[in-house]
C-alpha positions as CSV (number, residue, x, y, z in Angstrom):
1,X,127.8,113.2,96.9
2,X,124.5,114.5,97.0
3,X,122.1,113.6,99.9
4,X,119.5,111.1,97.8
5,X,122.6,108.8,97.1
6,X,123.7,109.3,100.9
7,X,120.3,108.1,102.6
8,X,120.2,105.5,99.7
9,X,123.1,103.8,101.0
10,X,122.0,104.1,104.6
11,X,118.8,102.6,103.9
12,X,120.6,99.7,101.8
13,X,123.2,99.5,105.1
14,X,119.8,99.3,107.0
15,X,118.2,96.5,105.1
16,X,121.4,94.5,104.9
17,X,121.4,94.5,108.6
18,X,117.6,93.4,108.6
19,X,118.4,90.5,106.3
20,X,121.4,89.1,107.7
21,X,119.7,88.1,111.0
22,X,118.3,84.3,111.1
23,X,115.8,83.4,108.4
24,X,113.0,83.4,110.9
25,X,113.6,86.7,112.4
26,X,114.0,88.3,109.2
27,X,111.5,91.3,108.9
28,X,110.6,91.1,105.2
29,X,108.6,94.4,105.1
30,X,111.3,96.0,107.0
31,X,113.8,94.6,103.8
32,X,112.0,95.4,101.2
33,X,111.0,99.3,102.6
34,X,114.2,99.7,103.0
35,X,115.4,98.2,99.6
36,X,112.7,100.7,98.3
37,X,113.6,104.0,99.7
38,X,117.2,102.9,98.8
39,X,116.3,102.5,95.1
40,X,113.9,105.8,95.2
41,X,117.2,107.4,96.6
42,X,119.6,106.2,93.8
43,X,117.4,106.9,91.3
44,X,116.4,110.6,92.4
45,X,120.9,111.0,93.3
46,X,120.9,110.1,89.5
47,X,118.5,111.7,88.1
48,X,119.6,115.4,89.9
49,X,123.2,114.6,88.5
50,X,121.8,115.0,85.6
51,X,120.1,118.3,85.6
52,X,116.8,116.6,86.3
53,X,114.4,117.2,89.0
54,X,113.1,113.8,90.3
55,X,110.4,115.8,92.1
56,X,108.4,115.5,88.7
57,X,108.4,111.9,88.7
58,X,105.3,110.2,90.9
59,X,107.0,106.4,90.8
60,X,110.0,104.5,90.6
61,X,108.7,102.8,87.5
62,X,108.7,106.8,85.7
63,X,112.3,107.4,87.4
64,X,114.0,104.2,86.1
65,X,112.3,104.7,82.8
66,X,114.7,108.3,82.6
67,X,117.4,106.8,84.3
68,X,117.2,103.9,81.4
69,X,117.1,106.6,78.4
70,X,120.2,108.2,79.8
71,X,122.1,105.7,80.4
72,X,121.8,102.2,78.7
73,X,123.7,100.3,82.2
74,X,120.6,100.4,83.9
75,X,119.2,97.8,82.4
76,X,121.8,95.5,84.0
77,X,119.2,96.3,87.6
78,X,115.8,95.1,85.7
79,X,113.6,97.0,88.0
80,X,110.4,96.3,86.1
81,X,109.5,93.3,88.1
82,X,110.1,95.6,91.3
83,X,107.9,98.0,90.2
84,X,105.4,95.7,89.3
85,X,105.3,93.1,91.9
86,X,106.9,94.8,95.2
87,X,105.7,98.1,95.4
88,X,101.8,96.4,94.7
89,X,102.5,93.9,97.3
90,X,101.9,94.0,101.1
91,X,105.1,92.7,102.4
92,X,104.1,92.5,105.9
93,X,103.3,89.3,106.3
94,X,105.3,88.0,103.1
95,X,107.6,85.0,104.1
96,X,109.3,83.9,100.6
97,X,113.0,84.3,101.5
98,X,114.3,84.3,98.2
99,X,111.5,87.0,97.2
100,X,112.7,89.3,100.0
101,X,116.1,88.5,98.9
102,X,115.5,89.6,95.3
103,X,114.2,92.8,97.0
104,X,118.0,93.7,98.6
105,X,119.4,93.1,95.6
106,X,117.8,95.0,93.2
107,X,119.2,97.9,95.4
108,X,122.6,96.5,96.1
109,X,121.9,96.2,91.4
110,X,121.8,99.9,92.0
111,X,124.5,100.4,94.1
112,X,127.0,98.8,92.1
113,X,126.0,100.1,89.0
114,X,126.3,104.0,90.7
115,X,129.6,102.7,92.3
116,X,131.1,101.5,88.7
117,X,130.0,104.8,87.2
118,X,131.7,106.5,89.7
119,X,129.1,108.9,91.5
120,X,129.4,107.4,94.5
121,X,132.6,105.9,96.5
């Protein structure tokens, strides 16, 4: 397993833990960084699988457009809306639960997806 898709699920691990504590202690930037570096890591693990150098991609938006033309599955993880409203977004101070919610599982999307095409266990 190649180190992008083992720091992606330690980051995911990481923001799992930060948003299973009580709604009101719930850190959302500390989710949603989290959820991002997770999804930059699963997208750069997938990416060098397949002979590609995710060096020469400047966003997540320009990964998951690759990812997308090799494989079809990765439009079950719609990471368009991430790309558009997370990453543009100062999450610091951002208290819609379900929003910060949305942000986990877009990586957990990830996750799963990677998991049922076998690259990771």
């Amino acid at each position: 397993m190649s180190n992008y898709f083992s720091n992606a699920i330690a980051k995911l691990k990481e923001a799992n833990e930060a948003l299973n504590k009580p709604e009101e202690d719930v850190v959302s930037f500390l989710v949603c960084q989290k959820s991002q570096h997770a999804i930059e890591n699963y997208l750069q693990g997938y990416l060098l699988n397949n002979g590609i150098d995710p060096s020469k991609f400047d966003s997540i938006e320009e990964m998951y457009k690759e990812c997308l033309k090799l494989n079809r599955e990765f439009e079950k993880v719609d990471l368009n809306s991430f790309t558009r409203d997370y990453i543009e977004t100062d999450m610091t101070y951002y208290h819609d639960f379900s929003v910060i919610r949305n942000c986990y599982e877009l990586a957990e999307g990830l996750d799963k997806l990677l998991r049922n095409e076998k690259l990771i266990a």
